[in-house]
C-alpha positions as a Markdown table, in Angstrom:
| # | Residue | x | y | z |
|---|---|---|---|---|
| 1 | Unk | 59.8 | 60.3 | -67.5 |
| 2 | Unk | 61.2 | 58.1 | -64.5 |
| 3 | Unk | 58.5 | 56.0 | -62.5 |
| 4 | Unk | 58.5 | 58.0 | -59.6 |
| 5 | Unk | 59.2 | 55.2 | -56.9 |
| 6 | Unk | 61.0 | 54.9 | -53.1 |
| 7 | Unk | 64.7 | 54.2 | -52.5 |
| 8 | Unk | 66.0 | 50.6 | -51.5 |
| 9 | Unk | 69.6 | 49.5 | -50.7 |
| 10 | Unk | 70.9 | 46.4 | -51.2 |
| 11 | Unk | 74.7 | 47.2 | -49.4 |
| 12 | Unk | 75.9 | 50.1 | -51.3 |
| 13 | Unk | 73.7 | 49.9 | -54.6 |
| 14 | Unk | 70.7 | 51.9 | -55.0 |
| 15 | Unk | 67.4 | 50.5 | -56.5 |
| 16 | Unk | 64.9 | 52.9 | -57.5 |
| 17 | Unk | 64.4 | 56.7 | -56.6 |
| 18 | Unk | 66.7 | 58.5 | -59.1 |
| 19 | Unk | 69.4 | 55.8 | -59.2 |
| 20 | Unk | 70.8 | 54.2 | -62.4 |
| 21 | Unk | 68.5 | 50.9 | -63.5 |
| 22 | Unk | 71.2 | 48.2 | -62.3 |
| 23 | Unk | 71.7 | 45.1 | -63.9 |
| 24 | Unk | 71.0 | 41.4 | -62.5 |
| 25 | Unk | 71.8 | 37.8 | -63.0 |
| 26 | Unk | 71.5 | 35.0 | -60.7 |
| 27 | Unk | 74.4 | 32.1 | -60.4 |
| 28 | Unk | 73.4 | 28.0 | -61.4 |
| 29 | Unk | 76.3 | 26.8 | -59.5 |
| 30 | Unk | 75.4 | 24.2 | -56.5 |
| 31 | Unk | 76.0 | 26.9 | -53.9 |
| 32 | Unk | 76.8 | 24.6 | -51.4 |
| 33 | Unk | 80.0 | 24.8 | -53.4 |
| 34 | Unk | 81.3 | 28.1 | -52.4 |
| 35 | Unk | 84.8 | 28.4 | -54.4 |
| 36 | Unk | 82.5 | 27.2 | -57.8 |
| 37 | Unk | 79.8 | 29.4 | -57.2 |
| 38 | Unk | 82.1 | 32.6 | -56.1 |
| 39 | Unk | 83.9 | 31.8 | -59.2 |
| 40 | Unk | 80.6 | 32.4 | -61.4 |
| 41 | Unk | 79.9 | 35.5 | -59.0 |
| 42 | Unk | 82.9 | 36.6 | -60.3 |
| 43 | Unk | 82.4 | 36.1 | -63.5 |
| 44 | Unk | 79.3 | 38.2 | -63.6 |
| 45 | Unk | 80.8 | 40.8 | -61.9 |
| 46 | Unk | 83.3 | 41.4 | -64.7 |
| 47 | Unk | 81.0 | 40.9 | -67.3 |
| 48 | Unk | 78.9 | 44.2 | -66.0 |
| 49 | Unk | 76.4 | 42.9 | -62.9 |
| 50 | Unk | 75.7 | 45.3 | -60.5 |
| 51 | Unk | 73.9 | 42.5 | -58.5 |
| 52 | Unk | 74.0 | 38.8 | -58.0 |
| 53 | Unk | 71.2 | 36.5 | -57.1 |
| 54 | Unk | 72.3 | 33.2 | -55.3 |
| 55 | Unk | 69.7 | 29.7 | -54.4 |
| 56 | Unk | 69.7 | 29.7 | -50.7 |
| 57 | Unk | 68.0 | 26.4 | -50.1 |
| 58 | Unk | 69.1 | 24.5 | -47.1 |
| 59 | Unk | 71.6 | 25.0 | -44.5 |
| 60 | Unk | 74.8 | 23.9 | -46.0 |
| 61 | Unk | 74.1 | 26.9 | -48.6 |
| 62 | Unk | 73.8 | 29.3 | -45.3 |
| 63 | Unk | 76.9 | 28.4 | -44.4 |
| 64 | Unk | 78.4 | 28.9 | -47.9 |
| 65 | Unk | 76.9 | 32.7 | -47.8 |
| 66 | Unk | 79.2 | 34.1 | -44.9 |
| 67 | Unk | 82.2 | 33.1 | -48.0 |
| 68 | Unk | 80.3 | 34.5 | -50.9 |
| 69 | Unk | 79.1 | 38.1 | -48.9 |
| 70 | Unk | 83.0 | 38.3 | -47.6 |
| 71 | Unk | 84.4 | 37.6 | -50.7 |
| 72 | Unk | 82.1 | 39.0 | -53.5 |
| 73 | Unk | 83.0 | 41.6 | -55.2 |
| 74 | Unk | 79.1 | 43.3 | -55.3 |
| 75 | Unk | 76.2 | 42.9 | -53.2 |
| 76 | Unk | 74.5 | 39.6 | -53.2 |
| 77 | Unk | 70.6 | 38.1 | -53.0 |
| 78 | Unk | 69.5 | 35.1 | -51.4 |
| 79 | Unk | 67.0 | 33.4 | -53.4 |
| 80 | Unk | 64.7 | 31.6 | -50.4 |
| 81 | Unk | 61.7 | 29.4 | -50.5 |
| 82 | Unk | 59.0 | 28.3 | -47.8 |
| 83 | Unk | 61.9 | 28.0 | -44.5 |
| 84 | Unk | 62.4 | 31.2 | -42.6 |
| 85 | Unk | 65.0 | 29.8 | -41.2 |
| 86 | Unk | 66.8 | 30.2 | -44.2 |
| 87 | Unk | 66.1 | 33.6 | -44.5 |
| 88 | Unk | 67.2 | 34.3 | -41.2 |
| 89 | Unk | 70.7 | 32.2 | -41.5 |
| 90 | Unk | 71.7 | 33.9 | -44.6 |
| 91 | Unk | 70.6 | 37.3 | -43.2 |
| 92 | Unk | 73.4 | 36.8 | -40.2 |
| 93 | Unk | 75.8 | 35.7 | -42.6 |
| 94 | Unk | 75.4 | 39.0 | -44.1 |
| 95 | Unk | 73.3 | 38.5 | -47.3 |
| 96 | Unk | 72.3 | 42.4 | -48.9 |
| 97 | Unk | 69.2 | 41.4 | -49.7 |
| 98 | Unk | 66.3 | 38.4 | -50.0 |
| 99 | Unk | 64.2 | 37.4 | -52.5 |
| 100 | Unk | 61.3 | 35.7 | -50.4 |
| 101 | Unk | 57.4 | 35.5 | -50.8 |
| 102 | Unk | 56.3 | 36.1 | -47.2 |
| 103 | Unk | 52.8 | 34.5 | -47.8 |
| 104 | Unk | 54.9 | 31.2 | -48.5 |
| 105 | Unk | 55.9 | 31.1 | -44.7 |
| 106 | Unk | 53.3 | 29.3 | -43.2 |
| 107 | Unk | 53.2 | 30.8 | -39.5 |
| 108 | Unk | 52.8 | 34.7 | -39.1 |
| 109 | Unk | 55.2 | 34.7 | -36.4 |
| 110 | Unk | 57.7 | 33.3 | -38.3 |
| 111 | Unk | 57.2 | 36.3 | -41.3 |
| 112 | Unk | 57.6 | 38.4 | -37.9 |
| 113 | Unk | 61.2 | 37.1 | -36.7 |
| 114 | Unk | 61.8 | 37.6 | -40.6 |
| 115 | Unk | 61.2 | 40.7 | -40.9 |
| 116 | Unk | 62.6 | 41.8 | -37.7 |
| 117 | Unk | 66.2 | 40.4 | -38.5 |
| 118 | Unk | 65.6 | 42.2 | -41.7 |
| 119 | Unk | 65.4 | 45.7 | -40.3 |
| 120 | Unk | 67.9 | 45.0 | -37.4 |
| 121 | Unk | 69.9 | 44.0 | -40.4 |
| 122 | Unk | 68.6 | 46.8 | -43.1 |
| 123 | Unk | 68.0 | 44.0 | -45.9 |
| 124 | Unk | 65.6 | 44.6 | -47.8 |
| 125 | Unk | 62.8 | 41.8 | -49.4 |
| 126 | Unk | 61.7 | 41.4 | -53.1 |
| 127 | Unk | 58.9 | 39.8 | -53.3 |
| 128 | Unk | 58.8 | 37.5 | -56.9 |
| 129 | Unk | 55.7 | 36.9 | -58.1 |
| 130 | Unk | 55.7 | 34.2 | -61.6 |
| 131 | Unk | 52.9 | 32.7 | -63.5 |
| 132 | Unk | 53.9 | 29.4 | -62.6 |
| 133 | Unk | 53.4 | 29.9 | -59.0 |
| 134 | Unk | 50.1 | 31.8 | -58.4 |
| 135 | Unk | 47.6 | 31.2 | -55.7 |
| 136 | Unk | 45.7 | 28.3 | -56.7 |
| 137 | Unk | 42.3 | 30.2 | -55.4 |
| 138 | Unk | 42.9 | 33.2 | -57.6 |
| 139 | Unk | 43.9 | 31.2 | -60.6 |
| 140 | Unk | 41.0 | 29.5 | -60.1 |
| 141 | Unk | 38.8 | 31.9 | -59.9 |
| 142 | Unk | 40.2 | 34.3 | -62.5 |
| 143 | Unk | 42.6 | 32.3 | -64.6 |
| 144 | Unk | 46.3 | 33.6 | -65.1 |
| 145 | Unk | 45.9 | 37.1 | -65.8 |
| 146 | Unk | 47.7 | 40.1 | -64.6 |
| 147 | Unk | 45.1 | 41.2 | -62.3 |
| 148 | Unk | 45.9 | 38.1 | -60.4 |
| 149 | Unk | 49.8 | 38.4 | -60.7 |
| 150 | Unk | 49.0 | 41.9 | -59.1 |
| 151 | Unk | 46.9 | 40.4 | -56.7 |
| 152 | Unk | 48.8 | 37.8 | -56.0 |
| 153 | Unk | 51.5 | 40.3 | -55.7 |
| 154 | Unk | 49.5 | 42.3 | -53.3 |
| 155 | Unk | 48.4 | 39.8 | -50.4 |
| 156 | Unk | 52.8 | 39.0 | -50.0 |
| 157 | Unk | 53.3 | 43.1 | -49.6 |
| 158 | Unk | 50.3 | 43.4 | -47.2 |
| 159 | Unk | 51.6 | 40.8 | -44.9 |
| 160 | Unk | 55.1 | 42.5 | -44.5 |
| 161 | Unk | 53.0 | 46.0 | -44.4 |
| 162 | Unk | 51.3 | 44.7 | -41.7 |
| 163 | Unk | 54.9 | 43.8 | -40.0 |
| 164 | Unk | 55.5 | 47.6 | -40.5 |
| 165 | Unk | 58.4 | 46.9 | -43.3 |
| 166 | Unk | 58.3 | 48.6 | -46.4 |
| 167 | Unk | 61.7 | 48.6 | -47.8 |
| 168 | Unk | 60.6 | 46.2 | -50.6 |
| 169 | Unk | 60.9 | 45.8 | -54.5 |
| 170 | Unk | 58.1 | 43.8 | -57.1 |
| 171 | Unk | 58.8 | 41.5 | -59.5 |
| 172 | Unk | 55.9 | 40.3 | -62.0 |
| 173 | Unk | 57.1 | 37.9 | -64.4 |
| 174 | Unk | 55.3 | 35.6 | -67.3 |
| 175 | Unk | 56.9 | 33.6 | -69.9 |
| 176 | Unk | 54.2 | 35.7 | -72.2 |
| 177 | Unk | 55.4 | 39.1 | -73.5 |
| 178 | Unk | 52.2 | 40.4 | -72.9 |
| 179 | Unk | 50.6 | 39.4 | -69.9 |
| 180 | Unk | 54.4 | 40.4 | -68.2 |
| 181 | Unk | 54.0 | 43.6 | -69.6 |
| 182 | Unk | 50.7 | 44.3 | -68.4 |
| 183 | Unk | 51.3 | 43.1 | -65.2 |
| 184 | Unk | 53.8 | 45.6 | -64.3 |
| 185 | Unk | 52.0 | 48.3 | -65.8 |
| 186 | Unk | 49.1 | 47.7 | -63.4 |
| 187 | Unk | 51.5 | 47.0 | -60.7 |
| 188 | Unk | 53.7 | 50.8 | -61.5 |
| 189 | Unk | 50.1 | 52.4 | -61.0 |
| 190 | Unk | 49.3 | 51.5 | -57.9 |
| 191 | Unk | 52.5 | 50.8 | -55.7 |
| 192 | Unk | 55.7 | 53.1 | -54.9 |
| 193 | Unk | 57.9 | 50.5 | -55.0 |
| 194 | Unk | 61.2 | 49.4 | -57.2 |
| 195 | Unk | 60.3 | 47.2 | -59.7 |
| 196 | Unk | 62.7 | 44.4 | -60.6 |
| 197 | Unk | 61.8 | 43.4 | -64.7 |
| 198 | Unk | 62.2 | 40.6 | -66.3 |
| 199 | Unk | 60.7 | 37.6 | -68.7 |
| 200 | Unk | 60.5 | 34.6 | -66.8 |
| 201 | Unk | 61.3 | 31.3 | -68.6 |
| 202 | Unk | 62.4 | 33.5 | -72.0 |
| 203 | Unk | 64.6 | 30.6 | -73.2 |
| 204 | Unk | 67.9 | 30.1 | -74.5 |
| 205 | Unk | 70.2 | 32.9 | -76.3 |
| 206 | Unk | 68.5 | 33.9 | -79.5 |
| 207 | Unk | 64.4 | 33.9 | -79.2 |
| 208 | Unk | 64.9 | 34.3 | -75.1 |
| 209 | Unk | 66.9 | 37.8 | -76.0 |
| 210 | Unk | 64.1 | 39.1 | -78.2 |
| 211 | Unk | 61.1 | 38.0 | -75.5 |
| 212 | Unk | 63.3 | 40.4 | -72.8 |
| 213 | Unk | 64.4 | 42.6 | -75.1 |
| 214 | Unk | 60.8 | 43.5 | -75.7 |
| 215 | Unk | 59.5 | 42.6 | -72.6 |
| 216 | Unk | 62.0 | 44.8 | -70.4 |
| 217 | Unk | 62.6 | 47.6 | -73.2 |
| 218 | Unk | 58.4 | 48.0 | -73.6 |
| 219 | Unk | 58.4 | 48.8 | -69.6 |
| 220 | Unk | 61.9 | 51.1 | -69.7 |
| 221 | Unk | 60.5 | 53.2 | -72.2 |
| 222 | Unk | 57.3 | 53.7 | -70.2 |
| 223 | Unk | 59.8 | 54.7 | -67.6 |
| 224 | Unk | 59.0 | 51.8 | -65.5 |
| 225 | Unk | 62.0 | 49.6 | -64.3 |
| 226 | Unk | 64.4 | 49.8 | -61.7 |
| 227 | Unk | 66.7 | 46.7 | -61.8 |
| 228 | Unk | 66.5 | 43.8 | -64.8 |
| 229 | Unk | 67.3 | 40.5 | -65.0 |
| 230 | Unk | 67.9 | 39.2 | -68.6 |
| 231 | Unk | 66.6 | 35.6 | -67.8 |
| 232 | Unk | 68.4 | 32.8 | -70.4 |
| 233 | Unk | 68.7 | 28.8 | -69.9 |
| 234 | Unk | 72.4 | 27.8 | -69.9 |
| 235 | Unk | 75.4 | 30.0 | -68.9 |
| 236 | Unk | 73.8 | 33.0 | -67.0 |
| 237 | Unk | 77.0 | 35.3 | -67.8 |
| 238 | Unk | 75.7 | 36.3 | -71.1 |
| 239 | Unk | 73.1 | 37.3 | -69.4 |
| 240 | Unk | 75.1 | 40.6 | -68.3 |
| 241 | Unk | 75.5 | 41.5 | -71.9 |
| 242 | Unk | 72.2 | 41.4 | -73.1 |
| 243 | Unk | 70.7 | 43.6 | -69.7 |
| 244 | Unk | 73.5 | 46.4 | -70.7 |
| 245 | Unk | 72.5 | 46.3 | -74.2 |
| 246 | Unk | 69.2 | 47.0 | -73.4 |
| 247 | Unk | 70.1 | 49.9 | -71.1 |
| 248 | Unk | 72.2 | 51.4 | -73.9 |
| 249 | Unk | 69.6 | 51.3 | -76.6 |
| 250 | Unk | 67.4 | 52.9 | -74.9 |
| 251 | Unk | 70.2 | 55.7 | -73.8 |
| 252 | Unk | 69.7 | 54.4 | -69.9 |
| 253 | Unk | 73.8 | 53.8 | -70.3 |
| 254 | Unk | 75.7 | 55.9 | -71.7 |
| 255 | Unk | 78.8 | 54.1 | -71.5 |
| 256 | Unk | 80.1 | 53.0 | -74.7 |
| 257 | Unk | 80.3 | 54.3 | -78.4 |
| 258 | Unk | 76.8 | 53.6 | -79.8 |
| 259 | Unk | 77.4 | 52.7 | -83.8 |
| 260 | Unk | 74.6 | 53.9 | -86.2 |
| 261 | Unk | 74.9 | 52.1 | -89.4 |
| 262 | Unk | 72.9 | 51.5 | -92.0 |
| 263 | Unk | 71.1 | 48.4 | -93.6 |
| 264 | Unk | 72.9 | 48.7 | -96.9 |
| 265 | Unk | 71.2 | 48.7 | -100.4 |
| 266 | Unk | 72.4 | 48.9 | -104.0 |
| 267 | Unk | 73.1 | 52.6 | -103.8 |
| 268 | Unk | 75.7 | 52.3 | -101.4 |
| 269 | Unk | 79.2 | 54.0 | -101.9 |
| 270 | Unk | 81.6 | 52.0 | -99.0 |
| 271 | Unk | 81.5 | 49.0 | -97.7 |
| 272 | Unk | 79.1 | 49.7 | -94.4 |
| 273 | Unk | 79.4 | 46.5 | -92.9 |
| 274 | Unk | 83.2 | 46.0 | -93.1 |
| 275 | Unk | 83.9 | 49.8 | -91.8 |
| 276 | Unk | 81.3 | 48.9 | -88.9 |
| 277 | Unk | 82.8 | 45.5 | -87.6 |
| 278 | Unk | 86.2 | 47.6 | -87.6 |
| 279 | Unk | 85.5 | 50.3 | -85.7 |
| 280 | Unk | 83.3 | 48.0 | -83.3 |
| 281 | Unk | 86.2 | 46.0 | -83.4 |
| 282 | Unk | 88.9 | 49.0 | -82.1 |
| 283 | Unk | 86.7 | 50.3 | -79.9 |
| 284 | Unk | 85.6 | 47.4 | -77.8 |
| 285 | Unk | 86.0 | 48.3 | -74.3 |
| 286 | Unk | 86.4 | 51.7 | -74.7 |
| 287 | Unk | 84.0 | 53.8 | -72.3 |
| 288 | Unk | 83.4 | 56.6 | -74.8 |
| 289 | Unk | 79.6 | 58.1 | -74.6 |
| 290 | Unk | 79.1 | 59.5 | -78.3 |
| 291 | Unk | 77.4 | 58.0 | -81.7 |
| 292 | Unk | 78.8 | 57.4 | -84.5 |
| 293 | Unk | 77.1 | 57.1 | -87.9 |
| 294 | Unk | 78.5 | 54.9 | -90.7 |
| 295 | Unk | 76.2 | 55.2 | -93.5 |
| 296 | Unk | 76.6 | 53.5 | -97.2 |
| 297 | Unk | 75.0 | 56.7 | -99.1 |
| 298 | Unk | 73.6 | 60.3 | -99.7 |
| 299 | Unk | 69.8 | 59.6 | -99.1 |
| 300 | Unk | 70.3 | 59.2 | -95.6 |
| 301 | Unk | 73.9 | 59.6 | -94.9 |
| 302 | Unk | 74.1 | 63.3 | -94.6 |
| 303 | Unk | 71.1 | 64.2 | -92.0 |
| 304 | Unk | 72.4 | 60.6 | -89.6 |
| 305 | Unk | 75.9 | 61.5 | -89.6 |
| 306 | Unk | 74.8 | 65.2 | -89.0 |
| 307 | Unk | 73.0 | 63.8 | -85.8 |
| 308 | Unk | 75.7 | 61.9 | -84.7 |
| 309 | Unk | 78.8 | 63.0 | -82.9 |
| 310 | Unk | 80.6 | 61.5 | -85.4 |
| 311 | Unk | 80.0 | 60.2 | -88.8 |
| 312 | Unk | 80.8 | 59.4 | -92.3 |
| 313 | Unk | 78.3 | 58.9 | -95.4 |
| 314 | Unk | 80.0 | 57.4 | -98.6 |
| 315 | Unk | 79.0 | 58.7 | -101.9 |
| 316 | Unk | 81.1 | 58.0 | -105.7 |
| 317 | Unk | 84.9 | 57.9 | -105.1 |
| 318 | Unk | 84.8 | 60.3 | -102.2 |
| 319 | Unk | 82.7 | 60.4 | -98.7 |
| 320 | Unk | 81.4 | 63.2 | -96.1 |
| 321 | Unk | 83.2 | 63.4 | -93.1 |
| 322 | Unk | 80.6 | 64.9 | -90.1 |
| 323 | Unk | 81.8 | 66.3 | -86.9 |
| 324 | Unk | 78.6 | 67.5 | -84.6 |
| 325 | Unk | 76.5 | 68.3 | -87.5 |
| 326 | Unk | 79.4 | 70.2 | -89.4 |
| 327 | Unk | 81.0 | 68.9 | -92.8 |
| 328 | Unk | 84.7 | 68.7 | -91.5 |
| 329 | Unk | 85.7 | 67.5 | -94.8 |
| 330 | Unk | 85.3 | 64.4 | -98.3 |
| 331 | Unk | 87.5 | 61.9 | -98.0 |
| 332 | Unk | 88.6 | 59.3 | -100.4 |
| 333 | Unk | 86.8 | 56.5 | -99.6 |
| 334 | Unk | 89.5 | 54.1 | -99.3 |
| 335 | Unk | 90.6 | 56.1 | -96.2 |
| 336 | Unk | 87.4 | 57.0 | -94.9 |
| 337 | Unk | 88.0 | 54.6 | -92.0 |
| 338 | Unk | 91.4 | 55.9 | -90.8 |
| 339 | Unk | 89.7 | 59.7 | -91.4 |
| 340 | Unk | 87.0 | 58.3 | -88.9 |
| 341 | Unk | 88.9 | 57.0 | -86.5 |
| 342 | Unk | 91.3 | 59.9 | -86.1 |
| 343 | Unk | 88.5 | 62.5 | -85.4 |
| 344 | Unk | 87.3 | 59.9 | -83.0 |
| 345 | Unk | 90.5 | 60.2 | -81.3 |
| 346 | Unk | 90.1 | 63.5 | -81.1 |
| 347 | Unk | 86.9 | 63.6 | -79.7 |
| 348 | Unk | 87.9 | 61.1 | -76.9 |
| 349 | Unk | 90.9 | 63.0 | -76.2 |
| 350 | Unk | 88.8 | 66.1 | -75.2 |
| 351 | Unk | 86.7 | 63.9 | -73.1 |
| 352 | Unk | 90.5 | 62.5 | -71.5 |
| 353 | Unk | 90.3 | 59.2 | -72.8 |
| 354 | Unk | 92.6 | 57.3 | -74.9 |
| 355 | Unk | 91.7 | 54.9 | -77.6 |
């Protein structure tokens, strides 16, 4: 079950409540340098980001955000540090929303004309807490754990409380798996607020895609999550790819074919991997929610193609064609692939696609 949790807005995308969990990524560009940083914006937006996250950090980049916001093709977050000023620059220029820590702002009036311009302006605040940032008086008191993360967390959304604002998401993050999971569990039992995942500092491609899938998937099947950020040194478009995959394993997206296949071992009867990368391969882009099961033999075939939408189990000279848990028909299984295919046709066809 969902994480029951309040509704924010940043423009026309929905975080939290009963909206979809939407996918981040954040642009490295010098965003002084609006055509180069629109350009990545861009990019990211075609590769699947709901949201973008740009460095707002002096006021040449304030400048550039009246461009990007006109010009962006989905809503947009200023990334700010220490100067309200900032803050309240890129919220004029039209910024959806700000990632700020209020308790970073030295003088309370200056959180005040923040959050003033925020409401007038109906941007919301995420407030990003990260290991390598804590309060030194916790830390050194407590060490890094995620009671201080949460508490540390907690003395940034008292201060805008006290400001009477409260259209605000949370953000926890640690390079370590575990402490970032446990820190937004704690965090999803005491607050109502969205919660922004992610694995700070996770790496490059590779090892850095196993610490979020983990990280982020751990926390979505706990039903706690309502935006992610895939966070990965180097070009931050892949990024996109690795946040959807994550929704779609977990069945948060249903918004592609989702190939079962199996592992392969010596009693298989076809050619798993070959049939796999085919279909993978003429089905690539194609928005079609169902599963398909390609599976190598009669162990297992059978009962995973049956629980498919789709699916094909090889087996001697012949395999099992499967269509919603019925035997449609065996198939030599030198055309098992074309058999599959066509009844996938079919299928989209009744759904009004075309593949």
């Amino acid at each position: 079950m969902r994480r029951a949790c309040r509704t924010i807005y940043a423009g026309p995308v929905a975080i939290g409540g009963d909206a979809p969990v939407s996918v981040q990524s954040m642009t490295n560009t010098d965003t002084r340098d609006a055509a180069a940083t629109l350009s990545q914006i861009e990019a990211l937006a075609k590769a699947g980001a709901d949201i973008v996250r740009v460095s707002v950090y002096d006021e040449q980049c304030v400048q550039a955000v009246r461009e990007l916001v006109d010009r962006s093709p989905v809503p947009l977050v200023a990334d700010i540090h220490f100067d309200h000023r900032l803050a309240l620059g890129a919220m004029e220029n039209g910024i959806h929303k700000l990632r700020i820590n209020p308790g970073n702002i030295e003088r309370g009036e200056d959180v005040r004309r923040m959050v003033d311009c925020a409401k007038r302006h109906h941007v919301p605040i995420r407030i990003g807490v990260n290991t390598g940032s804590l309060p030194k008086d916790l830390v050194a008191e407590k060490g890094v754990t995620a009671e201080v993360m949460v508490e540390a967390a907690m003395r940034h959304v008292r201060i805008l409380e006290d400001c009477g604002f409260y259209d605000i998401a949370l953000s926890l993050k640690a390079s370590d798996v575990r402490l970032n999971v446990e820190a937004y569990r704690r965090m999803a039992a005491i607050c109502d607020y969205p919660l922004h995942l992610g694995v700070t500092e996770a790496g490059r491609r590779g090892m850095g895609n196993v610490k979020s899938d983990i990280g982020i998937g751990a926390l979505l099947l706990d039903g706690i999550g309502d935006t992610i950020r895939v966070s990965l040194s180097g070009d931050p478009v892949p990024e996109v790819a690795a946040g959807i995959n994550i929704l779609r394993a977990i069945g948060l997206r249903r918004d592609a074919v989702n190939i079962v296949s199996c592992p392969t071992c010596g009693r298989k009867g076809m050619d798993v991997d070959a049939i796999a990368k085919e279909v993978e391969k003429r089905l690539a882009g194609v928005e079609l929610p169902i599963t398909v099961a390609i599976m190598g033999c009669v162990v297992n075939g059978p009962g995973e193609a049956k629980q498919a939408d789709i699916g094909i189990a090889g087996g001697g000279t012949a395999g099992a064609l499967f269509r919603h848990g019925e035997l449609v028909r065996r198939v030599p299984k030198e055309q098992l692939l074309d058999a599959l295919m066509e009844e996938i046709a079919v299928i989209a066809k009744g759904m009004g696609k075309e593949i």
